[in-house]
N, C-alpha and C positions, 0 to 999 in steps of 0.2 A: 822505138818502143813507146808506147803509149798507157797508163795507166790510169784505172778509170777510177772517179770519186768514190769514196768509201758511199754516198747517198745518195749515187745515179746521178741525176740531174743534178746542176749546182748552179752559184751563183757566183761570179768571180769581179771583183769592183776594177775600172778601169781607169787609170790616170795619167794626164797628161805634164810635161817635165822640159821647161826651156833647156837644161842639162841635164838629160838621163841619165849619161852612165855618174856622173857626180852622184844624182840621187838615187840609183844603185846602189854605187859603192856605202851611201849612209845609211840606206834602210836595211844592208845587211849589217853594217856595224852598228848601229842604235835600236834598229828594234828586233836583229836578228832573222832576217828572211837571207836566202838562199836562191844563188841565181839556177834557175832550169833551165831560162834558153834566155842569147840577148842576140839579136838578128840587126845589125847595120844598114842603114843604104848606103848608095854612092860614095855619100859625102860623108861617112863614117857616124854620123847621127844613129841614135835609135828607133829604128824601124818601129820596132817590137821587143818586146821583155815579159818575158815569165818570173816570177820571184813565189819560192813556197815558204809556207810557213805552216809547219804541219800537216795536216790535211787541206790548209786553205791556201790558196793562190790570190795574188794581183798580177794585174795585166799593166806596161805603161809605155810610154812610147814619149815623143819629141812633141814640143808644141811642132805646129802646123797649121798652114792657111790653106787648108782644102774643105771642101761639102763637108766631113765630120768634124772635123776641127774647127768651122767659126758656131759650131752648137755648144763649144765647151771654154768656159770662161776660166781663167785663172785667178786664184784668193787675190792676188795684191790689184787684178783688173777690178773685184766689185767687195772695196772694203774689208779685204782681208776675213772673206765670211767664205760659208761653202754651203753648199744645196744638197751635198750627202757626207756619209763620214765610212770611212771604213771602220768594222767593229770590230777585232781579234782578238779572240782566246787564249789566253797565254797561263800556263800553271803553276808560276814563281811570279804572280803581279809585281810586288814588292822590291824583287829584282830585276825586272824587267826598268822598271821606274826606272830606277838607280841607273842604270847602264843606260839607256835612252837620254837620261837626264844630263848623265856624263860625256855624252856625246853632244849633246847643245840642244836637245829636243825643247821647244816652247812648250811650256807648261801650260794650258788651259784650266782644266781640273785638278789638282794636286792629288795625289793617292789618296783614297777612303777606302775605308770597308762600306759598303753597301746593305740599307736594308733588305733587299730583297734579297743578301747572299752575295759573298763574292767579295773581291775589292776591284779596284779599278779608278782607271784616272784618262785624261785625255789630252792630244800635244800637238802642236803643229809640227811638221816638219822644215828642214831648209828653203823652200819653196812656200811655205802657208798653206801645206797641205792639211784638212783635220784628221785624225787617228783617236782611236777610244781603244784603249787595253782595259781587259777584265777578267779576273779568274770565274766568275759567274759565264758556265757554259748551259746556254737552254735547252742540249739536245740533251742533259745529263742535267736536270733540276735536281738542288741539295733537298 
């Protein structure tokens, strides 16, 4: 069964995980995503993974030494930096923090309320993956 984006076309970020099902198992206890689909190879690795979170999805899979995989660098390969960040909407920032926090998420940003509206804060994950939580959602301006 298949279900389609509440806004047609979408945009879904895609990440790579020397231990997927480990960073799995944290991004649903810390920040609250939900597995949809997690597809193995051979070697019990993660092929593929769907995780949702509300209406939004990430996609993430195994490191790997193939054509797509030497295009995608790991935070601890180039200083613990990253070239995008995933942004998610979440409606209890506050608690979100908290629970991510509790779970060992790296702090980057600390919670603030935001001028533009909103609060929000940003964290690496187990991996030195970046994440931004915000209750400022753009498709619904306050």
């Amino acid at each position: 069964m298949s279900a389609s984006h509440p806004h047609g076309s979408t945009i879904i970020p895609c990440l790579r995980y020397r231990d997927a099902h480990a960073a799995i198992e944290w991004l649903c206890k810390a920040f609250g995503f939900e597995k949809q689909a997690v597809y193995e190879n051979e070697d019990g690795g993660v092929e593929h993974a769907q995780l949702i979170f509300g209406s939004g999805m990430v996609m993430l899979g195994e490191v790997r030494d193939n054509e797509f995989g030497r295009h995608i660098a790991q935070p601890d390969e180039i200083g613990g930096r990253e070239t995008q960040c995933a942004c998610v909407i979440v409606s209890n920032c506050k608690s979100h923090y908290q629970q991510a926090k509790a779970a060992g998420a790296v702090i980057v940003d600390d919670y603030a309320e935001k001028d533009y509206g909103g609060a929000g804060y940003s964290c690496h994950d187990p991996e030195g993956h970046l994440w931004y939580f915000g209750s400022y959602d753009p498709w619904q301006p306050e």
